[in-house]
VOGU-3710 file (C-alpha; in Angstrom, 3 decimals, decimal comma):
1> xxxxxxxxxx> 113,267/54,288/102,824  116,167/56,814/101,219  113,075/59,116/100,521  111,291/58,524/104,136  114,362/59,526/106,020  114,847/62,473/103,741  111,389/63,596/103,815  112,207/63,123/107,693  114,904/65,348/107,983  113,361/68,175/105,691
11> xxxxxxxxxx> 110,310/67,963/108,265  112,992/68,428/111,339  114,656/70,906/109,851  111,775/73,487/108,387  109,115/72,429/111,076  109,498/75,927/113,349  109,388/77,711/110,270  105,667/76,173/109,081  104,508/76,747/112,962  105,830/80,357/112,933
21> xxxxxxxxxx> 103,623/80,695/109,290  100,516/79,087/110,492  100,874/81,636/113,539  100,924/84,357/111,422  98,664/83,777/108,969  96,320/83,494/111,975  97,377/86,609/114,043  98,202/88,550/110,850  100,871/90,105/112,668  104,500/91,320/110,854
31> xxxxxxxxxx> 106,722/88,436/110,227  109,069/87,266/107,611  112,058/85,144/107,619  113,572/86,386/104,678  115,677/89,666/104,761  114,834/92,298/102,930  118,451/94,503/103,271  121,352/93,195/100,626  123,761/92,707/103,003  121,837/90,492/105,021
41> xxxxxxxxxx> 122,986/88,098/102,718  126,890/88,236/103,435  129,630/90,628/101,929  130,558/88,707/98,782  126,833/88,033/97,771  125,804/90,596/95,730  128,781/90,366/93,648  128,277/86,975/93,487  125,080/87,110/92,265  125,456/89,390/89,522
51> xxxxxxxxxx> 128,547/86,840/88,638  126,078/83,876/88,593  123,556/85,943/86,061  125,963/86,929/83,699  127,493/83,339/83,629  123,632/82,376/82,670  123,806/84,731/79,703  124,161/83,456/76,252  123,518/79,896/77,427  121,160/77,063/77,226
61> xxxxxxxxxx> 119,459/76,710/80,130  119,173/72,618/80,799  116,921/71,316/82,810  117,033/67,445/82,122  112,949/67,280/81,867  111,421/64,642/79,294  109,708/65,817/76,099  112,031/68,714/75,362  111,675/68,591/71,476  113,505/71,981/70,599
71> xxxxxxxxxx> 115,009/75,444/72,341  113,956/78,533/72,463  114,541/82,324/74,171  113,916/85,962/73,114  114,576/88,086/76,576  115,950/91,439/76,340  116,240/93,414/78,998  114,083/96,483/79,953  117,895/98,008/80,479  118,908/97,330/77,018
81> xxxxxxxxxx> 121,494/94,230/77,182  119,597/90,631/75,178  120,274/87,805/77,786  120,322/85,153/74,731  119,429/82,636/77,222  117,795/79,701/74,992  115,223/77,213/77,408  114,088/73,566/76,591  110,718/73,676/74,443  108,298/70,730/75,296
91> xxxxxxxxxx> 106,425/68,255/73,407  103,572/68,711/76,045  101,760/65,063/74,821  105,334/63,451/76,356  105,840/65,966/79,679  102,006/65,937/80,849  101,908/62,275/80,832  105,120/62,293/82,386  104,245/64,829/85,267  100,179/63,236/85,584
101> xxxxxxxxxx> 102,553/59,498/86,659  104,243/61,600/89,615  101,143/61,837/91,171  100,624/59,018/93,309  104,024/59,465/95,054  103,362/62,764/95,879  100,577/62,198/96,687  101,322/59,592/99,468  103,710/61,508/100,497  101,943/63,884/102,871
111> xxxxxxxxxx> 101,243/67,349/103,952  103,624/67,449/105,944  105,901/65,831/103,898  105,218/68,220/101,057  105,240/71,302/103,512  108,594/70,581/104,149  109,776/70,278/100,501  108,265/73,549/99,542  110,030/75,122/102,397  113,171/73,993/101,455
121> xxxxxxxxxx> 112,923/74,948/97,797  111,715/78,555/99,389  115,013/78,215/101,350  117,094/77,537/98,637  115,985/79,935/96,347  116,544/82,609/99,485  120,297/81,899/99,635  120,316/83,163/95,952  118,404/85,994/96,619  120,832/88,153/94,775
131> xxxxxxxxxx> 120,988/86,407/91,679  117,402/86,160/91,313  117,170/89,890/92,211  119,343/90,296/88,748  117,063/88,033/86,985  113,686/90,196/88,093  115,550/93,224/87,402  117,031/92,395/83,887  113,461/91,083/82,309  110,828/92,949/84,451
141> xxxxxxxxxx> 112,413/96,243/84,435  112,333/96,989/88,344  114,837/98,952/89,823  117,256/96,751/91,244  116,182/97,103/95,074  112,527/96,708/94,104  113,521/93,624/91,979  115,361/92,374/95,295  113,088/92,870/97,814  109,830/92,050/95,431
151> xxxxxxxxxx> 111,082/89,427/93,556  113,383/87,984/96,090  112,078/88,464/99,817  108,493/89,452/99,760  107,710/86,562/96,792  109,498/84,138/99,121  107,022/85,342/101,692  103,977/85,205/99,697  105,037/81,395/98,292  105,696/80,892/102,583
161> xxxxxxxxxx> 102,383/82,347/103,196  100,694/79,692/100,255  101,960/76,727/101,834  100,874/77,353/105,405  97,604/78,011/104,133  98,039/74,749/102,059  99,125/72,757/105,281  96,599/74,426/107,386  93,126/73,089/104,890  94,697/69,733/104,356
171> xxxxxxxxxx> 95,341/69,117/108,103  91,804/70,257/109,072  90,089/66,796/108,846  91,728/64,365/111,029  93,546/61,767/108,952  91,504/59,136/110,916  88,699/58,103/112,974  86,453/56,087/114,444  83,042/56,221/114,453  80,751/54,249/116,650
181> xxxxxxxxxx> 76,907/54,609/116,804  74,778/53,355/119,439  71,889/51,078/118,728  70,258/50,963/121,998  70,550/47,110/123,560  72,322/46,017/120,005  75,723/46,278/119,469  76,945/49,410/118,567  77,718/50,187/114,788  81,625/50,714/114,222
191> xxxxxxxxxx> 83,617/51,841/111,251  87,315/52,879/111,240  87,388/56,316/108,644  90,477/57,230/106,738  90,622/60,663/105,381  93,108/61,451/102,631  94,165/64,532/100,696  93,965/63,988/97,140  95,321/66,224/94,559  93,288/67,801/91,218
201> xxxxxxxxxx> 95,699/66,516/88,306  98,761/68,906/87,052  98,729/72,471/87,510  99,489/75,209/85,179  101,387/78,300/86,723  101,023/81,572/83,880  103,278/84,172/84,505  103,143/87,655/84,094  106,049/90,230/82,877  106,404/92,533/85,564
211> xxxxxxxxxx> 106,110/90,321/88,542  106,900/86,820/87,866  108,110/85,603/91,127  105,853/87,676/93,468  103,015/86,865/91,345  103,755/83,274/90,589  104,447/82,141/93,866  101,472/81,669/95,671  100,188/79,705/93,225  102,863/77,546/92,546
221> xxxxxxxxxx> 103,704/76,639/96,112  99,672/76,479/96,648  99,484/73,631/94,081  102,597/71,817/94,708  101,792/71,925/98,416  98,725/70,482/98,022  99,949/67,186/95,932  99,578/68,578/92,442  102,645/68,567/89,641  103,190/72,243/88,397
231> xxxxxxxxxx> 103,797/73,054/84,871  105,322/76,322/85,233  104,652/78,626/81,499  106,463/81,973/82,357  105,796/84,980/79,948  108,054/85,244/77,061  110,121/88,390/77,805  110,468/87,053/81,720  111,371/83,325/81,878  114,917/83,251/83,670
241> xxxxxxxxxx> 113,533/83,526/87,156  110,628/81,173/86,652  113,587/78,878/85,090  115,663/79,244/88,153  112,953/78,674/90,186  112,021/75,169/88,340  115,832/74,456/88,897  115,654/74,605/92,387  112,913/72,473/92,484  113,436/69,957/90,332
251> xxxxxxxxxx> 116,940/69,882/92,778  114,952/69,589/96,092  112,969/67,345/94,921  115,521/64,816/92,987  117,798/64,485/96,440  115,003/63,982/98,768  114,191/60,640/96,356  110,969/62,325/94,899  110,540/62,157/91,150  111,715/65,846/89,814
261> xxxxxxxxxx> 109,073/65,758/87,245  106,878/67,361/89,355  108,011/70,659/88,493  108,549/71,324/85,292  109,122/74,088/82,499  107,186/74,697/79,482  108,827/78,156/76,715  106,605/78,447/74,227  108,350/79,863/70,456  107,420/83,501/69,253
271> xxxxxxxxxx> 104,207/83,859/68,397  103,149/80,349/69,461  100,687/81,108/71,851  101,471/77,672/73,982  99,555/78,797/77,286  95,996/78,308/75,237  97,195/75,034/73,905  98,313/74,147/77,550  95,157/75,523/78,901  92,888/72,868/77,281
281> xxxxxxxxxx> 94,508/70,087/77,827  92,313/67,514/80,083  96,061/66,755/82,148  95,820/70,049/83,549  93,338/70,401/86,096  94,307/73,569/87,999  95,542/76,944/86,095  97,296/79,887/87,843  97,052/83,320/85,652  98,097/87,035/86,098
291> xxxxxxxxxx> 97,927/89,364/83,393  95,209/90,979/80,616  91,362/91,027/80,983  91,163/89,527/77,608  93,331/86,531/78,234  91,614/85,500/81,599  88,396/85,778/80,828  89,452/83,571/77,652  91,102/80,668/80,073  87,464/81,236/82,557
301> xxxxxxxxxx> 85,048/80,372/79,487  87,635/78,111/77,412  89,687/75,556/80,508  86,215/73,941/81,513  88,225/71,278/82,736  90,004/73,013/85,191  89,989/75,218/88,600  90,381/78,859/87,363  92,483/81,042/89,231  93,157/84,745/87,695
311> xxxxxxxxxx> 94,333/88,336/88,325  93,536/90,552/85,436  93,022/94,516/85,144  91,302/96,714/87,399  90,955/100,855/87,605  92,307/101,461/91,104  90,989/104,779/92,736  91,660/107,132/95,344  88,665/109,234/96,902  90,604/112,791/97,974
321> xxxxxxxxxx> 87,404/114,418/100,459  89,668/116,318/103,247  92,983/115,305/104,826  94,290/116,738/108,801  98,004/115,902/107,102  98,320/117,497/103,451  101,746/117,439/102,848  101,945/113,575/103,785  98,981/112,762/101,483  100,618/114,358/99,004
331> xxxxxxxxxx> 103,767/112,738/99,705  102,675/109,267/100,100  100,706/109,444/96,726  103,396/110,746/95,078  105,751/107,991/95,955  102,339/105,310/94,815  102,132/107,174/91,380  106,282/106,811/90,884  106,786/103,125/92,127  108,165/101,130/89,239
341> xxxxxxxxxx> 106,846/103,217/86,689  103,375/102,588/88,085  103,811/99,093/86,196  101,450/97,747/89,120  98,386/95,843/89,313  97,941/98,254/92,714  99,140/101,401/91,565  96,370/104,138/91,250  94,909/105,603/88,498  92,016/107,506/89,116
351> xxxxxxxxxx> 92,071/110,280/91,608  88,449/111,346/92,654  88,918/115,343/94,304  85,721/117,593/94,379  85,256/120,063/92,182  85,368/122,552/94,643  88,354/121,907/96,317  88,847/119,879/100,218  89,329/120,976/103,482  93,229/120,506/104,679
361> xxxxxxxxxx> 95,317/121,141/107,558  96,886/123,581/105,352  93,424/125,753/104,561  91,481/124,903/101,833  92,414/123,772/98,829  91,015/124,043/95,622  91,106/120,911/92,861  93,667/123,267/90,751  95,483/123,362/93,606  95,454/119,881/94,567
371> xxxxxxxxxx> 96,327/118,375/91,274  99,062/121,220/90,616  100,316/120,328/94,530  100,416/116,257/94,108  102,546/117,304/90,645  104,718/119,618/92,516  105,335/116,445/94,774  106,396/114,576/92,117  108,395/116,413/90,307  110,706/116,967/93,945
381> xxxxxxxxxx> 110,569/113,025/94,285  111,739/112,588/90,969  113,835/115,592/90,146  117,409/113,556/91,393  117,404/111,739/88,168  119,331/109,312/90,422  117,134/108,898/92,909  114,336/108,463/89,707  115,859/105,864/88,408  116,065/104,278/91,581
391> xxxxxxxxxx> 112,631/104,754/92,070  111,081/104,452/88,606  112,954/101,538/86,992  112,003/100,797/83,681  109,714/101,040/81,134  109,025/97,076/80,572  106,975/97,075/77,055  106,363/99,678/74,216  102,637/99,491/74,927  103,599/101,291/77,767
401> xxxxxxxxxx> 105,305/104,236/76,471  102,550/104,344/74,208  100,358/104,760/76,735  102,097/107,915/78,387  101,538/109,533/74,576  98,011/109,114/74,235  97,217/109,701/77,523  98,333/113,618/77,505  96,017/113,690/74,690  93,105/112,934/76,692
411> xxxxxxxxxx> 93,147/116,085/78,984  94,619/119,158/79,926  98,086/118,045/81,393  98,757/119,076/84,368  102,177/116,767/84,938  103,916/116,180/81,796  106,045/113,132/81,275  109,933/113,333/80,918  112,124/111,176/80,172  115,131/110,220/82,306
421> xxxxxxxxxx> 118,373/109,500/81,066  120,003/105,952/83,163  123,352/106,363/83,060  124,149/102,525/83,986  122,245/101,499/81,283  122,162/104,134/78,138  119,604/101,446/76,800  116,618/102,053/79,737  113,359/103,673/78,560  112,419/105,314/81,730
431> xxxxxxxxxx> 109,906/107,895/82,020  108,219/109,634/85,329  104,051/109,805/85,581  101,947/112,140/83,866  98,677/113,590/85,619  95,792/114,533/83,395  92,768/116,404/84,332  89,536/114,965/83,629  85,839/116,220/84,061  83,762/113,470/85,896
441> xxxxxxxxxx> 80,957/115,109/84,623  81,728/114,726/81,300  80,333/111,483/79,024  83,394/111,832/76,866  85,919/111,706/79,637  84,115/108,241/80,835  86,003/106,191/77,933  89,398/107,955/79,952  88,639/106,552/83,400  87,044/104,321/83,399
451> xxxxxxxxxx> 89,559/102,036/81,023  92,648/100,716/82,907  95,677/102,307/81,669  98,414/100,287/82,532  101,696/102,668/83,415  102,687/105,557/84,490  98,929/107,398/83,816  97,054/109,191/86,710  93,611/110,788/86,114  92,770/113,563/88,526
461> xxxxxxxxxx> 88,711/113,552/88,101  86,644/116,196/89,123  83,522/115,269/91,138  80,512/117,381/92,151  80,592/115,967/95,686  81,939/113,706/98,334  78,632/111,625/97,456  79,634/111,811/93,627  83,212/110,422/94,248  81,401/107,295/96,391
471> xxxxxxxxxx> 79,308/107,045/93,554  82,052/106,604/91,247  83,990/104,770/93,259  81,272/102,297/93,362  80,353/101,926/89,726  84,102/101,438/88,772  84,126/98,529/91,559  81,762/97,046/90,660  81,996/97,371/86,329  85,940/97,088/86,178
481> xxxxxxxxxx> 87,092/95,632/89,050  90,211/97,216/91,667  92,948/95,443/93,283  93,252/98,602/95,876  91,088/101,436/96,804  92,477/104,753/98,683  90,641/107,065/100,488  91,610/110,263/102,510  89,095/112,335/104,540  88,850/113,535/108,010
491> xxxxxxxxxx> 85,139/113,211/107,919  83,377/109,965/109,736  80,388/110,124/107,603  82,552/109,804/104,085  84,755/107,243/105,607  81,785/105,000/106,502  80,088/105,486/103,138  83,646/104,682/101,631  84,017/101,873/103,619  80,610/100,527/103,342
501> xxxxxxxxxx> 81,237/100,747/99,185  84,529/98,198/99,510  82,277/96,102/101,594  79,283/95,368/99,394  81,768/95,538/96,407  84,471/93,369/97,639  87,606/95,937/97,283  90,292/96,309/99,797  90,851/99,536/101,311  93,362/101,696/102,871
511> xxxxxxxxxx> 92,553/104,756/104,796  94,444/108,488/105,215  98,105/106,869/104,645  100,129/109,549/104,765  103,689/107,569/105,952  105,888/104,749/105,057  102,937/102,316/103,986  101,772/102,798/100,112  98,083/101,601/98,685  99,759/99,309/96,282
521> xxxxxxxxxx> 101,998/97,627/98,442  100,417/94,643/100,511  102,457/92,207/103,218  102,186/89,049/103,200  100,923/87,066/106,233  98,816/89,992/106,659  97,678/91,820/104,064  95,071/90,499/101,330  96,158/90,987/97,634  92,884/91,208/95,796
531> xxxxxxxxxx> 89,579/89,885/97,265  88,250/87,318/94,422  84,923/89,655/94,990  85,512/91,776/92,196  86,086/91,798/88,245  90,343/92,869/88,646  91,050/89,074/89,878  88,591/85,621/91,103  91,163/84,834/94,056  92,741/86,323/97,202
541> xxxxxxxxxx> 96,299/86,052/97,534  96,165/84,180/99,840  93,518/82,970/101,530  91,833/79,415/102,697  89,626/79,828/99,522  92,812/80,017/97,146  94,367/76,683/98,619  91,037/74,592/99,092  90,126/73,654/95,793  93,227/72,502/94,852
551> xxxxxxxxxx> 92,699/69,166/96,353  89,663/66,984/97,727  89,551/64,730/100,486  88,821/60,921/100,141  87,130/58,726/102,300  87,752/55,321/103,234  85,562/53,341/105,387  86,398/49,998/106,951  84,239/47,711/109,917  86,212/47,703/112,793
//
C-alpha cells in the first residue's frame, strides 16, 4: 500500500508535466521545462556543483547493486585532470537474474505509474543540473556551457520527450472492454477483454563518449517507461554521468517502494569488451547503442535475441547552389563546422559548391572564393582564443587529432588547423577545423568523402552542377547514411530536387539557415534526430516507432 500511495503522489505531482509533453510531442511546438541559463538554477548552484564533482573524485562510486564482484575506473579528462573515480564491476550471471525478477512489479505497476517515476528521476537529476554539467564536461570534452545545456537541459528534454511517447503507445488500447456480438434471435455473444502492457525482458543502454546523457536518454527512459529493467553500460572514458544518473534512479525508485534493481550499472575492465558479452545474453531483450559503424552492425547480426536500436556514422552534407543572404550562410556554417570540435554525429562534413562558383546576394562567387570566404569566417569566429575555447571544447580521443593530420594530407588546404592554448586547463588538446579542397570529379578523392571523418574535418567538393551535387547527395544517403542534410539555394527547382532526395532517402533536412538555428542541432519535442531510414542510425529519436517495440500488449478474455 506504502508503494500505491507513493506511486499516487508521484502521479499528482508530475501529471501537468506528462500532459504538457504529450501536447507537444503532438503540436511540435517549442517547449521545455528545464532551463537552459546557469543561473536559473539559484546563485550558489554552480559552485555547488563543481563542489559536488570534485568531492566524487578519487572515490568509489557505491551503488549497493547485487553481483558487484570487483571495481574498476580509467576516466581522464579531455582537460587533463584523471577523475580516479573507481565503479562497481558486475558478475552479470548474478545482476541479470536479479534485474529479469523486478519485472513483474514493474510491470503491474502501470503506465502511468511508471510515467510518473521517470519524471521524477528527470526531475531530480534537473536540480543537479550543474554537477552533471561538470561530469559531461570533464569526460566528453564539451565546453562547459555546451556540456550544461546538452548534457543537462536538452538530454532531460529528450529523456521527457521518450516517456511521453512511451505513455502515449501504451495508453492507446483501452485497458478494457467489452465486446458483445449479436446473433440475431440468440443471445448475444459477450466477453469482458483486458488489455495489458507487457514489457520485452531487461534492456541494455550503450553509451557513447561524447554525448552520454543526450544520447542515452531516450533510450533509457523509453525502456524503463515501458516496464523494462535497464542495464545501463556507459563507455569507458565517460561513465560518471551515466553513474549519477543510475544513482538517481535507483533513489526514486527505492523510496517510492519499487525494487531499485531496475536500474542498474554495469563498468566493464580495460580491454574487456563487456558490452558484446552483455549483448548476447538471452536476459537482455532490448539494446540501446550510439557509436561506430563497426560495432552496430556487429550487435544487428550478433543480439538475435533482442530489439536493435543503433546510431552509428554517417557523412553529413551540405548542397551550396545560390544563397539571397551570403554573409549569414557563411556565418551559420561556420559556427556548425566549430561546435564542439565538430565531435558531432550532425556536424557536416562534406560541402557540395559548383565548380563554377553560385549566385549570391553579394555577386557571384566563385568556389575559390567560397571555400576561402567560409575559412575567413572561421578564422574571425575562432580568432578570440577565448571565445574558441568556449566554442570548441576539447579534443575527446587521439583518433581525433589524428584525424586533423591526415586529413590536410588529402587535399590542398585551404583552412589549416591550429591549435589553441586553454588557459584553465594547460592539459586541453583543442584544435579549430580544417577545410580541404576536394575534386568531386576525381575517383581518388571518393575514398576522402565519402568516408566519415569524425572531428573537426570539412571537405569542400567541387561539383560540375547543381544536378551533380543532388547526385551526390543522393548516393552518399543512400551508401553511408546522414544524420543531417543542409542545403542553401534561392532556386525552387534545386530545392525541390533536394528535397525530393531526403524524401526517397529518408534524411532530414534543413533549408537556407542563415541565423541562430544550426544543421546539427535538433529540439526535442520537435525536431527528429535521425530518421531510422538510412544507414547513419535504425531509429528516430524519438518517435512512436522507437517506443513501440519495447513492449507488447496481452490479451485476456473472460465470458461475461
Amino acid at each position: 500500500m506504502a508503494a500505491e500511495r507513493t506511486a499516487a503522489q508521484l502521479i499528482e505531482k508530475h501529471r501537468p508535466t506528462l500532459d504538457k509533453a504529450l501536447e507537444a510531442i503532438r503540436t511540435r511546438a517549442y517547449w521545455s521545462p528545464h532551463p537552459e541559463h546557469p543561473k536559473a538554477y539559484g546563485e550558489s548552484a554552480a559552485p555547488d556543483g563543481l563542489a559536488a564533482f570534485e568531492a566524487l573524485r578519487g572515490t568509489r562510486f557505491a551503488l549497493d547493486q547485487p553481483g558487484t564482484d570487483d571495481w574498476t575506473g580509467e576516466e581522464v579528462s579531455p582537460y587533463g585532470p584523471e577523475l580516479g573515480i573507481t565503479y562497481p564491476h558486475p558478475d552479470v550471471s548474478v545482476l541479470l537474474p536479479t534485474m529479469q525478477a523486478a519485472i513483474p512489479e514493474w510491470r503491474d505497476a502501470g503506465p502511468e505509474a511508471r510515467a510518473a517515476v521517470c519524471l521524477e528521476i528527470l526531475a531530480r537529476i534537473s536540480a543537479r543540473t550543474h554537477e552533471f554539467a561538470q561530469a559531461v564536461m570533464h569526460t566528453s570534452g564539451q565546453a562547459f556551457m555546451m556540456a550544461f545545456q546538452a548534457g543537462g537541459p536538452h538530454a532531460q528534454d529528450r529523456g521527457l520527450e521518450a516517456v511521453a511517447y512511451a505513455y502515449e503507445e501504451q495508453t492507446r488500447t483501452p485497458q478494457k472492454a467489452a465486446w458483445s456480438k449479436p446473433q440475431g434471435k440468440r443471445d448475444p455473444l459477450e466477453l469482458t477483454k483486458t488489455f495489458r502492457a507487457v514489457p520485452r525482458g531487461v534492456a541494455l543502454m550503450i553509451g557513447c563518449n561524447t554525448f552520454p546523457t543526450w544520447n542515452g536518454y531516450p533510450g533509457l527512459f523509453a525502456s524503463l517507461a515501458t516496464g523494462n529493467p535497464v542495464l545501463v553500460k556507459p563507455h569507458p572514458r565517460a561513465v560518471l554521468p551515466l553513474a549519477l544518473t543510475v544513482q538517481v534512479a535507483r533513489e526514486v525508485l527505492a523510496e517510492a517502494g519499487l525494487p531499485a534493481n531496475l536500474v542498474c550499472l554495469a563498468v566493464d575492465k580495460p580491454g574487456e569488451g563487456l558490452a558484446k558479452t552483455l549483448a548476447v545474453r538471452p536476459e537482455v531483450r532490448i539494446i540501446d547503442y550510439t557509436g561506430s559503424t563497426a560495432f552496430g552492425d556487429w550487435l544487428e547480426t550478433h543480439a538475435r535475441q533482442a530489439q536493435v536500436y543503433t546510431e552509428k556514422a554517417g557523412v553529413n552534407t551540405v548542397v551550396i547552389e545560390s544563397t539571397d543572404h551570403y554573409k549569414g550562410m557563411l556565418s551559420n556554417l561556420a559556427f556548425s563546422l566549430s561546435l564542439y570540435s565538430g565531435q558531432m554525429c550532425t556536424t557536416p562534413q562534406n560541402l557540395l559548391i559548383p565548380r563554377d562558383g553560385i549566385d549570391t546576394d553579394a555577386g557571384p562567387k566563385s568556389y575559390d572564393e567560397v571555400v576561402s570566404d567560409l575559412a575567413g569566417a572561421i578564422s574571425g569566429l575562432l580568432g578570440d582564443d577565448a571565445r574558441a575555447n568556449a566554442l570548441l571544447g576539447a579534443i575527446v580521443n587521439p583518433q581525433v587529432k589524428a584525424r586533423i593530420g591526415e586529413a590536410s594530407g588529402l587535399g590542398e588546404v585551404a583552412l589549416a588547423s591550429r591549435e589553441v592554448t586553454n588557459p584553465e586547463f594547460p592539459g586541453a588538446t583543442v584544435r579549430t577545423p580544417v577545410i580541404v579542397k576536394l575534386d568531386g570529379a576525381k575517383p581518388d578523392s571518393e575514398a576522402a568523402y565519402l568516408s566519415e571523418c569524425f572531428g573537426p574535418v570539412a571537405f569542400a567538393v567541387a561539383v560540375g552542377s547543381a544536378a551533380d551535387a543532388v547526385a551526390l547527395l543522393r548516393r552518399t544517403i543512400r551508401e553511408k547514411g546522414a544524420m543531417t542534410v543542409g542545403a542553401y539555394t534561392t532556386s525552387a527547382e534545386v530545392e525541390r530536387q533536394v528535397e525530393e532526395v531526403c524524401l526517397e532517402e529518408c534524411a532530414q533536412l534543413s533549408l537556407n539557415l542563415t541565423g541562430g538555428v544550426y544543421v546539427n542541432q535538433t529540439a526535442a519535442f520537435s525536431d527528429f534526430h535521425g530518421s531510422g531510414g538510412n544507414p547513419a542510425a535504425n531509429a528516430a529519436l524519438c518517435d512512436g516507432a522507437f517506443v513501440a517495440n519495447r513492449f507488447r500488449t496481452v490479451e485476456v478474455r473472460r465470458e461475461a
